[in-house]
C-alpha positions, 0 to 999 in steps of 0.5 A, a space after each residue: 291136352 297132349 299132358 292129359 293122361 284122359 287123352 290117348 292121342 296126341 299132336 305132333 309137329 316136326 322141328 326143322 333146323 335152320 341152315 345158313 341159306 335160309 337166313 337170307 329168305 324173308 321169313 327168317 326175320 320174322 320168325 326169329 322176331 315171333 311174327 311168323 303165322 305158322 313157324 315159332 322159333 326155338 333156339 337152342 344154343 348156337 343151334 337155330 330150330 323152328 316149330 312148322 305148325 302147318 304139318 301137325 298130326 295127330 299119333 297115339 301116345 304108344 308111338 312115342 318112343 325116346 324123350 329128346 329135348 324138352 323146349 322152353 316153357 314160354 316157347 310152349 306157351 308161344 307154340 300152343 298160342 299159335 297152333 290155335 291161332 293158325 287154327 282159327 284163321 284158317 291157315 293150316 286148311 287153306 295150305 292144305 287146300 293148295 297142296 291138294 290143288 298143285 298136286 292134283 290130288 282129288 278128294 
């Protein structure tokens, strides 16, 4: 969808590295094993990176400025399979949800 010129707007998700520290947490082995619900894992090199997909937005596709990276078509494909998964079970809303509640954030 984000390819389609008919789009105007397209989504988003920040790539986080992963430092030393985290390597010890108990998502790290899940997300480099491809289990992790909402992190996708994209090594590059002897650098390790992560896809968090329950920060997505939406921009439009004028904001876009530079061409960095591209990431590897099967980690895109990965990508794109757990976007709509984290989607359908909701788990992007129910983090949402949760932020809203500790933060007292009233809607």
């Amino acid at each position: 969808m984000n390819q389609n010129e008919e789009f105007e707007y397209i989504l988003i998700a920040p790539i986080n590295t992963i430092k030393l520290s985290e390597k010890s947490k108990d998502w790290y082995e899940k997300l480099i094993y491809d289990e992790h619900p909402i992190f996708t894992y994209i090594p590059k090199g002897n650098i390790e990176r992560y896809v968090d997909l329950s920060q997505i937005m939406t921009i439009h596709k004028s904001l876009l400025l530079t061409k960095y990276d591209k990431i590897p078509d099967e980690r895109m494909e990965l990508i794109d399979e757990n976007l709509l998964q984290c989607l359908s079970l909701g788990i992007i809303k129910e983090e949402a949800e949760n932020i809203i509640k500790n933060q007292n954030i009233e809607i």
